[in-house]
C-alpha positions as CSV (number, residue, x, y, z in Angstrom):
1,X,-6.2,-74.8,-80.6
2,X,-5.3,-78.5,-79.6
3,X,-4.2,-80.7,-82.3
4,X,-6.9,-83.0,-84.4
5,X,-6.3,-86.6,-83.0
6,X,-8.3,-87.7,-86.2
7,X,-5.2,-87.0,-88.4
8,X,-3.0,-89.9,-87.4
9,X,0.0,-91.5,-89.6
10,X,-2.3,-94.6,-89.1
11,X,-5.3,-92.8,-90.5
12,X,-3.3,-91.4,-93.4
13,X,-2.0,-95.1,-94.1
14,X,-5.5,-96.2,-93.8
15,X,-6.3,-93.3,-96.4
16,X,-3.5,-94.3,-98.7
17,X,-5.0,-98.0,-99.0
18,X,-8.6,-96.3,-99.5
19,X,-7.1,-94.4,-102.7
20,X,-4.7,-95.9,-104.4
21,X,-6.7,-97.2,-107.0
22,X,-7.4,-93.4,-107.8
23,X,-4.2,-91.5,-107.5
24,X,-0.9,-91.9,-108.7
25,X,2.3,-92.8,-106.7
26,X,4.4,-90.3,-108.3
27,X,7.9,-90.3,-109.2
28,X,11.0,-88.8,-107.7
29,X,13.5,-86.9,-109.5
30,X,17.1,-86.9,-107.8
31,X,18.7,-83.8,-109.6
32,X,22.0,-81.8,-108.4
33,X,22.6,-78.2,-107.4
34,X,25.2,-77.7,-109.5
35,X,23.0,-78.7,-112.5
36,X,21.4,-75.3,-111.1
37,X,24.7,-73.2,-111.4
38,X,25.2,-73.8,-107.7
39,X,27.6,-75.6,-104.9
40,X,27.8,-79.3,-106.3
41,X,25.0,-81.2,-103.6
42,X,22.3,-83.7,-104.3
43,X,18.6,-83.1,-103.8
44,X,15.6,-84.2,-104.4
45,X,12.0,-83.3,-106.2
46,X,8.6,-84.9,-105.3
47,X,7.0,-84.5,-108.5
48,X,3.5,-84.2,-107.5
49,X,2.6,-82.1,-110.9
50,X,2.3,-85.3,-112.5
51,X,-0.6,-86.2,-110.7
52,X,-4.0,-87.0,-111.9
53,X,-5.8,-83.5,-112.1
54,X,-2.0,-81.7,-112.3
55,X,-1.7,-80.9,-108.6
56,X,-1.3,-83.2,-105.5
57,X,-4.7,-82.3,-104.3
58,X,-6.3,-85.2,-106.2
59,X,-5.7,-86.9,-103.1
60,X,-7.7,-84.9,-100.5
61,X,-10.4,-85.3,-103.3
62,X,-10.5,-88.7,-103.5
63,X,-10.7,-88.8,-99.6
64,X,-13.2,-86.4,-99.2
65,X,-15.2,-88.2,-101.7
66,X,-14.7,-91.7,-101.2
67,X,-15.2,-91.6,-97.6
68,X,-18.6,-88.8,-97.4
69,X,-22.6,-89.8,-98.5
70,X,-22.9,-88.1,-101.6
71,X,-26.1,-86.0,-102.1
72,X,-27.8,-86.5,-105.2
73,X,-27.0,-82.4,-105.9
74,X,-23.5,-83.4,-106.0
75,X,-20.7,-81.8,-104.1
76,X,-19.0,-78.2,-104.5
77,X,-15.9,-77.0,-103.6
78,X,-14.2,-73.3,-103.5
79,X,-10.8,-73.3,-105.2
80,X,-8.2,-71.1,-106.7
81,X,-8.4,-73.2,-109.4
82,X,-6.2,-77.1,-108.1
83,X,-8.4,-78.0,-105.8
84,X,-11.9,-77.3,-107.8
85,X,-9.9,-79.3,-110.4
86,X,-9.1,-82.1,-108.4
87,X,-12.4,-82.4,-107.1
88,X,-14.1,-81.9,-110.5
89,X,-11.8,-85.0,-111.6
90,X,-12.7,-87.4,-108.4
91,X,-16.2,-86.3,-109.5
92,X,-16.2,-87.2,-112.7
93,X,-14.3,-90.4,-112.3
94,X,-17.2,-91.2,-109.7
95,X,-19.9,-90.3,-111.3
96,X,-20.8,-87.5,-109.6
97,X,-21.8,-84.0,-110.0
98,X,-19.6,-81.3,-109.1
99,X,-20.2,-77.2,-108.6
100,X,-16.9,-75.4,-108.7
101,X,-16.8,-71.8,-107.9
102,X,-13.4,-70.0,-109.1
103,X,-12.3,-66.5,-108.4
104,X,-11.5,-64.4,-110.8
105,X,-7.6,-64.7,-110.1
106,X,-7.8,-68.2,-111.6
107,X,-5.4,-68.9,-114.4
108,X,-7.1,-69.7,-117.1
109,X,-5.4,-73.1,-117.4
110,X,-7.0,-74.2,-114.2
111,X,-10.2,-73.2,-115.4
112,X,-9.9,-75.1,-118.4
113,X,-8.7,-77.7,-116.4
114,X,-12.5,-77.7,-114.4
115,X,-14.4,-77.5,-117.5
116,X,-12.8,-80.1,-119.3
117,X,-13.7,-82.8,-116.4
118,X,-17.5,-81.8,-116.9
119,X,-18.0,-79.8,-113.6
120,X,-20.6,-76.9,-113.9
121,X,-18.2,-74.2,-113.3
122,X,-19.1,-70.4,-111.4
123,X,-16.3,-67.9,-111.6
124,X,-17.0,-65.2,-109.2
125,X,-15.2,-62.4,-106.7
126,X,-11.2,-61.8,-107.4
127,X,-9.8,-64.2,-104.6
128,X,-10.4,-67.5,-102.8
129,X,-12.4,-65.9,-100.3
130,X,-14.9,-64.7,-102.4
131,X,-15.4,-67.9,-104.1
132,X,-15.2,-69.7,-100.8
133,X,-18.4,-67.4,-99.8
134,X,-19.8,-67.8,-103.0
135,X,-19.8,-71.6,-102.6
136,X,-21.2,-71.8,-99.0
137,X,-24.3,-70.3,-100.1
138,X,-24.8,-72.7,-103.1
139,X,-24.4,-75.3,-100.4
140,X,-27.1,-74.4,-98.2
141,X,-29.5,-74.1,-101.1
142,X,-29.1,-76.9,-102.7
143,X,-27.8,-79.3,-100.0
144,X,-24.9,-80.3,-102.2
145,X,-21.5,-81.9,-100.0
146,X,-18.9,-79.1,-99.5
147,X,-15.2,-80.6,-99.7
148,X,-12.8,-77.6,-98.4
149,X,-9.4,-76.8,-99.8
150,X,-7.7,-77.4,-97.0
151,X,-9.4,-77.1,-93.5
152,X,-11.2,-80.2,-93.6
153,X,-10.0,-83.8,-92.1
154,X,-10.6,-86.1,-95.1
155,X,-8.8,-83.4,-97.0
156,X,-5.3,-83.4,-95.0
157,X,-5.4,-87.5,-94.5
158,X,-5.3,-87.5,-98.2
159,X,-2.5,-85.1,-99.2
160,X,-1.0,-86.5,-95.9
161,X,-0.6,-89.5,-98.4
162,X,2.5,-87.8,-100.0
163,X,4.5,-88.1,-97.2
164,X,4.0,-92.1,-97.4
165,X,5.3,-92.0,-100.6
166,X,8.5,-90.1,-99.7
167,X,8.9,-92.0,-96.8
168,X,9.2,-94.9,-98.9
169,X,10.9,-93.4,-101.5
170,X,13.5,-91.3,-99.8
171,X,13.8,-93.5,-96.2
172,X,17.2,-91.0,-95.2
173,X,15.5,-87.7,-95.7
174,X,16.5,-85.1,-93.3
175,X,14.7,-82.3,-94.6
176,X,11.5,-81.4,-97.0
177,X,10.6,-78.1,-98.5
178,X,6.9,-77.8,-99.1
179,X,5.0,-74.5,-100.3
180,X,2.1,-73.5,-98.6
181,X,-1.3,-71.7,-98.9
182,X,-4.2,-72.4,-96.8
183,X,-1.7,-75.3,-95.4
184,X,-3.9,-78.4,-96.2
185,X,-0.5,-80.0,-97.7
186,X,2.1,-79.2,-95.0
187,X,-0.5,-80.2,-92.4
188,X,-1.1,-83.5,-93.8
189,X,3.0,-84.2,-94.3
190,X,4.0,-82.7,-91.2
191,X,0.8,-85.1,-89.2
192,X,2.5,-88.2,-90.9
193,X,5.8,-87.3,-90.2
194,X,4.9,-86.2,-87.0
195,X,8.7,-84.8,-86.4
196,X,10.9,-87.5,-87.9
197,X,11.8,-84.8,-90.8
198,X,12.8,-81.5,-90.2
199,X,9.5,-80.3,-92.0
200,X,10.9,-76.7,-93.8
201,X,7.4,-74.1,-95.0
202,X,7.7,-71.7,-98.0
203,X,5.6,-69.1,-98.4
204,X,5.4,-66.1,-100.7
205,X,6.6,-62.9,-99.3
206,X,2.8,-61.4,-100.8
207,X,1.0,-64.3,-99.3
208,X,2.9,-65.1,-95.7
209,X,-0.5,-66.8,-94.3
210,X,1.8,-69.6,-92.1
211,X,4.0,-66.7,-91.2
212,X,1.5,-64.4,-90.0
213,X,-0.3,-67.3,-87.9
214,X,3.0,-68.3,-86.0
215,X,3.6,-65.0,-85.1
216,X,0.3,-64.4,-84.0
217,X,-0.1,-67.7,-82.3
218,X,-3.3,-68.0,-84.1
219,X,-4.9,-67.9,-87.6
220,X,-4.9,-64.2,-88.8
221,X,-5.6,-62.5,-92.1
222,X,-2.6,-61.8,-94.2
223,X,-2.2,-60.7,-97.6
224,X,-3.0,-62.3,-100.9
225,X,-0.6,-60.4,-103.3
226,X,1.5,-62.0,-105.7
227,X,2.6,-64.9,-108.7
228,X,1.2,-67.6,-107.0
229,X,-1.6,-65.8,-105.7
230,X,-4.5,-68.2,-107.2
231,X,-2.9,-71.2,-105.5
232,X,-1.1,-69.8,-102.2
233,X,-2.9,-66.7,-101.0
234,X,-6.2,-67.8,-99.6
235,X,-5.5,-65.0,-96.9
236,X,-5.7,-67.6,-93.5
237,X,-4.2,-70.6,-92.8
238,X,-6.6,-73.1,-91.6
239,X,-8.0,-73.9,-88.3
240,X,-7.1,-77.7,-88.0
241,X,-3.7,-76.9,-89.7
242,X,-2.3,-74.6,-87.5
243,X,-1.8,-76.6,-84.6
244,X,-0.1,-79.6,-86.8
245,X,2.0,-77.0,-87.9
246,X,2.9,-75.1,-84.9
247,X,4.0,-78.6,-83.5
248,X,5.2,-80.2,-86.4
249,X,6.9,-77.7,-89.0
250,X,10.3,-76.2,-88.2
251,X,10.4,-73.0,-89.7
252,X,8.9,-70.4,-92.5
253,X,11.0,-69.3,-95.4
254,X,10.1,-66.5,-97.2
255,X,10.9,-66.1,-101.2
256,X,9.5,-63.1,-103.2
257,X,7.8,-63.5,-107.0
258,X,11.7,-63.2,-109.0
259,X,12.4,-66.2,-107.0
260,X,9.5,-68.5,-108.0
261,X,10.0,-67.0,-111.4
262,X,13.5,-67.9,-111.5
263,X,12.2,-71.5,-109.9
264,X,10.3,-72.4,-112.3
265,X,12.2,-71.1,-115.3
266,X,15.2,-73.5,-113.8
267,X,13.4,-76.6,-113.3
268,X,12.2,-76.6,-117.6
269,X,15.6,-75.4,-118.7
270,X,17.4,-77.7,-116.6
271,X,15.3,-80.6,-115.5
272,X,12.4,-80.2,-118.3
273,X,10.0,-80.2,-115.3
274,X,6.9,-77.9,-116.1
275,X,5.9,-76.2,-112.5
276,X,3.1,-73.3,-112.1
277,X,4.3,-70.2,-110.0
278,X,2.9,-72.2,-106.5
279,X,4.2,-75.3,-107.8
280,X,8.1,-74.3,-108.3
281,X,8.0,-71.9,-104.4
282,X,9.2,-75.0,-102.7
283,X,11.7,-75.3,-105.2
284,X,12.6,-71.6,-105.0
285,X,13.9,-71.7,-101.8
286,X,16.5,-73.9,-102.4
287,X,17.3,-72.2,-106.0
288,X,17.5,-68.5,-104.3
289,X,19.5,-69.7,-101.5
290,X,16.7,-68.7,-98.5
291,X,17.0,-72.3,-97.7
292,X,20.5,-73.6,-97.1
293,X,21.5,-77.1,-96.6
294,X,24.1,-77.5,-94.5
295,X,27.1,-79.7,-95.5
296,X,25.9,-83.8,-96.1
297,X,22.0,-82.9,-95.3
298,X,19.8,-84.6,-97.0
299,X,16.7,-82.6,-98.6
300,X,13.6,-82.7,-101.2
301,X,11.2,-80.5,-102.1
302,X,7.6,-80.9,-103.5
303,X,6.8,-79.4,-107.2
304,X,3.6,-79.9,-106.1
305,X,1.3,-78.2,-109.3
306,X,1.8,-78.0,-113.3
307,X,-1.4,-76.1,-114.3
308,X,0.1,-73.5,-116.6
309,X,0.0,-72.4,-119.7
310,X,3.6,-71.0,-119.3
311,X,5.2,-73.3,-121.7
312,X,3.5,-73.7,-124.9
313,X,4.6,-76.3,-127.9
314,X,4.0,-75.1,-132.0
């Protein structure tokens, strides 16, 4: 599988121009591990759950959107619940229909999420790939523009967009945790980086999709167990990802449900930072310990999703 030459650092800054107006350049928060209860040492978060939508993948919506003819049907989109949110939001702020198809894993506060945005909404199956299914159908009926999760160009040049905001904000960085899933967001970072940070992937133990692909030297089924299951467990990674990562991404950490738990418990007591399970795993690899900094490295992560209902206000 040779690498996509269409996702370029030059093509992501092209993509970054092309949706600014639409996305925000969010903040980071420089935090300390001893504010954690461990070894004094400075790190960083990308708060990407304070983006439009509440995920980061407002961006490969926007791209998808802004950059593809439109159908008068509308477009439709297969999610475990960010995505189909993020596109329902680029929709509506476009004027556009949107068909989002849901499994039946789906937190209900992503599903809210979809229907408050005014998207005609289709829960169906219990995981991604059902919906995913579910959704290519509906698009050969009805003609309506597919925008995929993760596997799809204009998709990975715009979450690719993130890592021109940490670039800028964090010019020194050594190292950068990122969660993934179907890998649409560690392939766009890792294509912009293109090596120039030691690129680190976490993965739930119940949902090692990256894992199971590098060992196999190709894209294989893995399992889709666990906490973050509706955001990180949509059983492959994806075709045009897997290269970027192979070349690109240093290693895969492992951390298991109590640590994402634990991870996202930490960053509201400590940091007031609201992070769903997928959101905080990045996080939870620095937390647990599976990642280690050495002495004087210099690391972030990306909280890269707040759709929860976890924290509730009387």
């Amino acid at each position: 599988m040779p690498l996509d030459t269409s996702i370029t650092p030059d093509r992501i800054a092209e993509t970054e121009r092309l949706i600014r107006p639409h996305v925000r350049h969010t903040p980071v928060l420089h935090v300390d591990m001893a504010d954690f209860g461990g070894a004094p040492g400075p790190f960083a978060l990308k708060l990407e759950c304070l983006q439009h939508s509440g995920s980061f993948k407002a961006r490969g919506a926007f791209a998808s959107l802004l950059t593809q003819a439109i159908p008068a049907t509308g477009v439709a989109a297969a999610s475990g619940g960010n995505h189909g949110a993020a596109v329902a939001y680029a929709a509506m702020r476009l004027g556009r229909p949107a068909t989002i198809f849901l499994p039946g894993v789906t937190s209900p506060a992503k599903a809210e999420r979809v229907r408050s945005y005014g998207a005609r909404l289709v829960v169906t199956g219990e995981r991604y790939a059902d919906a995913l299914a579910a959704s290519e159908v509906f698009v050969r009926e009805s003609g309506a523009l597919a925008v995929h999760a993760f596997d799809q160009v204009g998709t990975l040049l715009g979450q690719g967009t993130i890592g021109c905001e940490i670039e800028a904000d964090l010019p020194h960085l050594d190292t950068l945790l990122v969660a993934v899933g179907g890998g649409g967001l560690i392939g766009g970072i890792a294509a912009w980086f293109r090596g120039r940070v030691r690129i680190i992937a976490v993965e739930p133990e119940g949902s090692p999709t990256l894992a199971r692909a590098l060992a196999a030297g190709e894209p294989v089924d893995a399992e889709t167990e666990g906490i973050a299951a509706d955001s990180l467990a949509p059983k492959r990674v994806g075709q045009i990802v897997f290269p970027i990562a192979k070349s690109f991404v240093e290693r895969v950490v492992l951390v298991t449900d109590d640590d994402i738990r634990a991870a996202q418990q930490a960053l509201w007591d400590k940091v007031r930072v609201v992070a769903e399970p997928g959101g905080a795993a990045a996080c939870a690899a620095l937390l647990s310990g599976k990642y280690a900094p050495a002495p004087g490295e210099r690391v972030a992560a990306v909280v890269s999703g707040a759709n929860t209902t976890a924290v509730r206000f009387d």
